[in-house]
N, CA and C atoms as an extended XYZ file, in Angstrom:
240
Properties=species:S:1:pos:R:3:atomname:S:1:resname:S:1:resid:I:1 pbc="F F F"
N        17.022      -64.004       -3.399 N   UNK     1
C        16.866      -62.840       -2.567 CA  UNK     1
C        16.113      -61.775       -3.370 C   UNK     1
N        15.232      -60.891       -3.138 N   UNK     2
C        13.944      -60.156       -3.363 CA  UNK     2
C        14.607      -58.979       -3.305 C   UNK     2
N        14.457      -57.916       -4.471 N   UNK     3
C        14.983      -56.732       -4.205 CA  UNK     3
C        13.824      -55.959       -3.594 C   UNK     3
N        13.988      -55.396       -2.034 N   UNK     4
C        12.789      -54.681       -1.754 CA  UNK     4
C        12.401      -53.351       -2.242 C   UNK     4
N        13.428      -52.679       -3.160 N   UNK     5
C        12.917      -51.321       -3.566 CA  UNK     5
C        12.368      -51.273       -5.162 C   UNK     5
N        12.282      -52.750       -5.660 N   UNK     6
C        11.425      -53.238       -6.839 CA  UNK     6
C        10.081      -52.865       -6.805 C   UNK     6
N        10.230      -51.801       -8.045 N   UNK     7
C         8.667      -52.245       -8.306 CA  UNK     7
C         7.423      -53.336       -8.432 C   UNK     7
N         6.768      -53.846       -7.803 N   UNK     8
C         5.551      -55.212       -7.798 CA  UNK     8
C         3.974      -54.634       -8.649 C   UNK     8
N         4.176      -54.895       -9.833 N   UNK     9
C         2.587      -54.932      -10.078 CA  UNK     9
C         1.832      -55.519       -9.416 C   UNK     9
N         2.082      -56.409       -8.831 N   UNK    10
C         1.035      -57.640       -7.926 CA  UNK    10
C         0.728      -56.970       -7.102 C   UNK    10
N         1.557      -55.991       -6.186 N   UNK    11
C         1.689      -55.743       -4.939 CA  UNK    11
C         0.214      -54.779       -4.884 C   UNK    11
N        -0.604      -54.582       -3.871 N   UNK    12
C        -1.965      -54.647       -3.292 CA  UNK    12
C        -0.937      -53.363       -2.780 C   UNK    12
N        -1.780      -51.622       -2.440 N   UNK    13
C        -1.686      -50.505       -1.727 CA  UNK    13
C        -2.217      -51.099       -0.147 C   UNK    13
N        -1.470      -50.406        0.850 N   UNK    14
C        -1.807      -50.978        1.933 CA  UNK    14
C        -3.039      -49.585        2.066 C   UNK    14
N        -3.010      -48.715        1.549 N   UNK    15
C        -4.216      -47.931        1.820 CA  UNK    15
C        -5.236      -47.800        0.862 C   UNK    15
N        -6.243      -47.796        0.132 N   UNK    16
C        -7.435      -47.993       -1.011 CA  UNK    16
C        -6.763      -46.297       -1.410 C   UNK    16
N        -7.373      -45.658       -2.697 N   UNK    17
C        -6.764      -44.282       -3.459 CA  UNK    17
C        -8.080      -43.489       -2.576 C   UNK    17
N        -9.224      -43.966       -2.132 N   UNK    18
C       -10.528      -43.278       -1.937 CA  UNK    18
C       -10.285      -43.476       -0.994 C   UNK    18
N        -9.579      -43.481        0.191 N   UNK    19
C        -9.438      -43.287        1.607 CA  UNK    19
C        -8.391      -42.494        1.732 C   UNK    19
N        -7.627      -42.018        0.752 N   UNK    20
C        -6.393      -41.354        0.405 CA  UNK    20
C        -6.905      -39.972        0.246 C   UNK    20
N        -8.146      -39.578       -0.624 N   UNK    21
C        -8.160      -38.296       -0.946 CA  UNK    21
C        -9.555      -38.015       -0.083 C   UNK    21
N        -9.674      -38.224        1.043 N   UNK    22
C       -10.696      -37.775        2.123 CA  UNK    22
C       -10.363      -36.422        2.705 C   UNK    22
N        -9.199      -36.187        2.607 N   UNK    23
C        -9.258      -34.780        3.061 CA  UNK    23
C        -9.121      -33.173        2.356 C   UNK    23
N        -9.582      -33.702        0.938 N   UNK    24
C        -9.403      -32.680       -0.105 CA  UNK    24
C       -10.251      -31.743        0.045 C   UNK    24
N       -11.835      -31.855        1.191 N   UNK    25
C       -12.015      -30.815        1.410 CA  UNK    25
C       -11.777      -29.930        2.162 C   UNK    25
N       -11.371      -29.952        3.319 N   UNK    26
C       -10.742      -29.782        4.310 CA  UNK    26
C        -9.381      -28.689        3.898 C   UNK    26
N        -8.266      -29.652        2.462 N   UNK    27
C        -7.356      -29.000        2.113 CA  UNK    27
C        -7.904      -27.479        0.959 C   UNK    27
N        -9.461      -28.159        0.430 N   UNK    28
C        -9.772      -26.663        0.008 CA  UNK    28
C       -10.425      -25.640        0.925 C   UNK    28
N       -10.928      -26.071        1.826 N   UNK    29
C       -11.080      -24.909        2.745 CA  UNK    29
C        -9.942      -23.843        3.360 C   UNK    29
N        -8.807      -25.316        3.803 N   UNK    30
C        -7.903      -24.064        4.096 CA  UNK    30
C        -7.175      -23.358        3.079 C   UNK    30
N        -6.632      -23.748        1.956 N   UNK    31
C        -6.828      -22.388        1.333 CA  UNK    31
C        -7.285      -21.276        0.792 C   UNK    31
N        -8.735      -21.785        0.680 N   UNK    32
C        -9.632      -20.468        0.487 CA  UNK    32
C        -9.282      -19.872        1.899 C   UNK    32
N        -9.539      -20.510        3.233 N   UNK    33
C        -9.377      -19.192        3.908 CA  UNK    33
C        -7.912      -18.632        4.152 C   UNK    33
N        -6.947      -19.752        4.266 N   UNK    34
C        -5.684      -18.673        3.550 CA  UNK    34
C        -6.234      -17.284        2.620 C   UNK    34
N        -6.165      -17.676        1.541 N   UNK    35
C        -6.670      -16.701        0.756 CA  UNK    35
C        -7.284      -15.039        1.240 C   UNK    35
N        -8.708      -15.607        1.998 N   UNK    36
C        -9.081      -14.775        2.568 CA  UNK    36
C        -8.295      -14.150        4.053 C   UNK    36
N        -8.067      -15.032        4.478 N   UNK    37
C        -7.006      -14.019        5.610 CA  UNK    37
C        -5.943      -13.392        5.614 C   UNK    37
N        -5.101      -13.483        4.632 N   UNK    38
C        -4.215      -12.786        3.853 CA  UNK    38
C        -4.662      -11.397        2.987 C   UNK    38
N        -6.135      -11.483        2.396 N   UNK    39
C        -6.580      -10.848        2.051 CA  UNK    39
C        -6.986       -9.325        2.902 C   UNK    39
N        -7.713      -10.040        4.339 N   UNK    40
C        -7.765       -8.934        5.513 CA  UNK    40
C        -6.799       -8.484        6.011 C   UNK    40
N        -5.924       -9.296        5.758 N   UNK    41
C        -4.505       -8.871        6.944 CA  UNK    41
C        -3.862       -7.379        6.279 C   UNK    41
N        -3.588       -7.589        4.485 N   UNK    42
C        -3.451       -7.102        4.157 CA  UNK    42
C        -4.198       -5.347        3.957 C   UNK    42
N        -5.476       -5.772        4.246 N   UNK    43
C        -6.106       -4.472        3.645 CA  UNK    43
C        -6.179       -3.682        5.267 C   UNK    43
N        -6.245       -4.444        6.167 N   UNK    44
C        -6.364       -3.761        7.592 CA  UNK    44
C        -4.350       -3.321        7.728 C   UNK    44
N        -3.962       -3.823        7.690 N   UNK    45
C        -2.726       -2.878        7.608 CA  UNK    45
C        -2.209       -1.736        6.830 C   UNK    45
N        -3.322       -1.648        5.604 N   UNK    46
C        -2.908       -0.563        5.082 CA  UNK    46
C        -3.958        0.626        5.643 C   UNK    46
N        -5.321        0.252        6.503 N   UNK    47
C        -6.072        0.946        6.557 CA  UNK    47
C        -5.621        1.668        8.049 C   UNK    47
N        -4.831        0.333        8.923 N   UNK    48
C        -4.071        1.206       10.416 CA  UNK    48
C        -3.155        2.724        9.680 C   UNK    48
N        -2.420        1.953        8.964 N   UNK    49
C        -1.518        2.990        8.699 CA  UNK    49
C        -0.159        2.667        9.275 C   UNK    49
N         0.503        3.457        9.995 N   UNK    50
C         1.170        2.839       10.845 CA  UNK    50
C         0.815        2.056       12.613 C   UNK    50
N        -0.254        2.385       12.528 N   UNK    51
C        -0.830        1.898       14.112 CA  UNK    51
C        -0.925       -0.124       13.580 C   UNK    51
N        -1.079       -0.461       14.688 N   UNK    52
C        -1.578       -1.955       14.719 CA  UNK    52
C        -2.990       -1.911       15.012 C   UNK    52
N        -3.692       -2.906       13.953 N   UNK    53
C        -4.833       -3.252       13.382 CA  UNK    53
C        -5.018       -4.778       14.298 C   UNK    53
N        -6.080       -5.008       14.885 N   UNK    54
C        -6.204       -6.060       15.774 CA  UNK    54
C        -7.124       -7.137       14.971 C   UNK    54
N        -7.698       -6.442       13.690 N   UNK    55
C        -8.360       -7.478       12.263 CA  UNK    55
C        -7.325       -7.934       11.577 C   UNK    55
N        -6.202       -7.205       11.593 N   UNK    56
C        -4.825       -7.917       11.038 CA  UNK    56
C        -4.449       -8.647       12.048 C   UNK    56
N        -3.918       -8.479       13.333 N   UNK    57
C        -3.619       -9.166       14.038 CA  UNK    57
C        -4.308      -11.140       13.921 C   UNK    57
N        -5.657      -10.597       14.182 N   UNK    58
C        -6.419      -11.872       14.261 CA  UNK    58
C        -6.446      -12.737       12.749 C   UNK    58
N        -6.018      -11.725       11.507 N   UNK    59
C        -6.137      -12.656       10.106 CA  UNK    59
C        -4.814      -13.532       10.261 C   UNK    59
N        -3.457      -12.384       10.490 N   UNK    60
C        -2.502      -12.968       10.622 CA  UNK    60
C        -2.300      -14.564       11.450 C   UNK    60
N        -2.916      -14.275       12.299 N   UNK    61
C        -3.237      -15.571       13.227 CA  UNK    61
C        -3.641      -16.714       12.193 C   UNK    61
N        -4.512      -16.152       12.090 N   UNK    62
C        -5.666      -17.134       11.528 CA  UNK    62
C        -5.045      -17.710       10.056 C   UNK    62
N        -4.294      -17.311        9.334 N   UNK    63
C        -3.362      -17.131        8.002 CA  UNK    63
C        -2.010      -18.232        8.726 C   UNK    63
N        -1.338      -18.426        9.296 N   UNK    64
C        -0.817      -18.992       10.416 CA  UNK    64
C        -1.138      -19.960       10.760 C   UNK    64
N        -2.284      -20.487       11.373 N   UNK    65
C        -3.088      -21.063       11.137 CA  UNK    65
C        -2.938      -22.472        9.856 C   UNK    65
N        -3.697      -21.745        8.951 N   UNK    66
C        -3.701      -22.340        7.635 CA  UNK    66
C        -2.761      -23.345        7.309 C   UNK    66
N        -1.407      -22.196        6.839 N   UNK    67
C        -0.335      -22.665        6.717 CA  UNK    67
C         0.077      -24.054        7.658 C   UNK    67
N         0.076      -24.129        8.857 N   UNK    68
C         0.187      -25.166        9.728 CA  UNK    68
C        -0.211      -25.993        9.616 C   UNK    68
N        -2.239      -25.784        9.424 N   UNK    69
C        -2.875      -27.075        8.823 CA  UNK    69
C        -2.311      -27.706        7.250 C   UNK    69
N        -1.822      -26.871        6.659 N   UNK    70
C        -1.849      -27.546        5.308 CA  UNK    70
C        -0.601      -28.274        4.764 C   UNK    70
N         0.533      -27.521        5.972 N   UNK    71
C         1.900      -28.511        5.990 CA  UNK    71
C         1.555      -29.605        6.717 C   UNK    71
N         1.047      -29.688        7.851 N   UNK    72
C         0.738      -30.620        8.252 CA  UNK    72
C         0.278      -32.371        7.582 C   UNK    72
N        -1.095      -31.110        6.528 N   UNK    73
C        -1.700      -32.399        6.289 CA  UNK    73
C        -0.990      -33.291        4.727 C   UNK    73
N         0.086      -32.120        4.234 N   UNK    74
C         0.942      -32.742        3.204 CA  UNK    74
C         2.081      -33.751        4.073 C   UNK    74
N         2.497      -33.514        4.994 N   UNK    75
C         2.889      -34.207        5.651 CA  UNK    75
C         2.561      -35.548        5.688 C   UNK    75
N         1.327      -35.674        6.161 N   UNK    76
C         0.281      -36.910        6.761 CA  UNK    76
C         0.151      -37.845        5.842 C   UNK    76
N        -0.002      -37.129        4.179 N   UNK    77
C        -0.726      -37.619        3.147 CA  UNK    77
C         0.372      -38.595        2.508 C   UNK    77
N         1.953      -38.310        2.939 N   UNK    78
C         3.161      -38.727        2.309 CA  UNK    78
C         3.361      -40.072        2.761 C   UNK    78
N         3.633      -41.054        1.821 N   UNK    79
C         3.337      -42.553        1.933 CA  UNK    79
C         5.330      -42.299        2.417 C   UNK    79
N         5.563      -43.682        3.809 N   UNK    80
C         6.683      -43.796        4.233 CA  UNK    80
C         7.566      -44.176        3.477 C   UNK    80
């Protein structure tokens, strides 16, 4: 009987490593624009004051956004 949670040198990846890291640009885009929309969100809320800023509004979104895509795609990337 075969222990199935054994490590196999023999054993063949059912996915290649270069079909694995296809979406690294994608994952650097969204955090640069994380980056940057956090960046606006921030500076338009200090520039409303106390009013609401609708360039914050839309970074916040967009920052939101990001975050979603990038849990997502750590998600995706996680072997079962």
């Amino acid at each position: 009987m075969s222990d199935p949670y054994s490590i196999d040198p023999d054993r063949t990846r059912s996915v290649p490593p270069q079909a694995r890291s296809g979406g690294r640009a994608l994952r650097v885009l969204l955090w640069g624009l994380l980056a940057v929309s956090i960046a606006v969100n921030v500076a338009a809320s200090l520039a409303a004051g106390d009013g609401v800023s609708f360039l914050g509004l839309g970074a916040g979104v967009v920052a939101i956004g990001c975050v979603t895509g990038l849990v997502l795609q750590h998600f995706g990337r996680r072997r079962p």
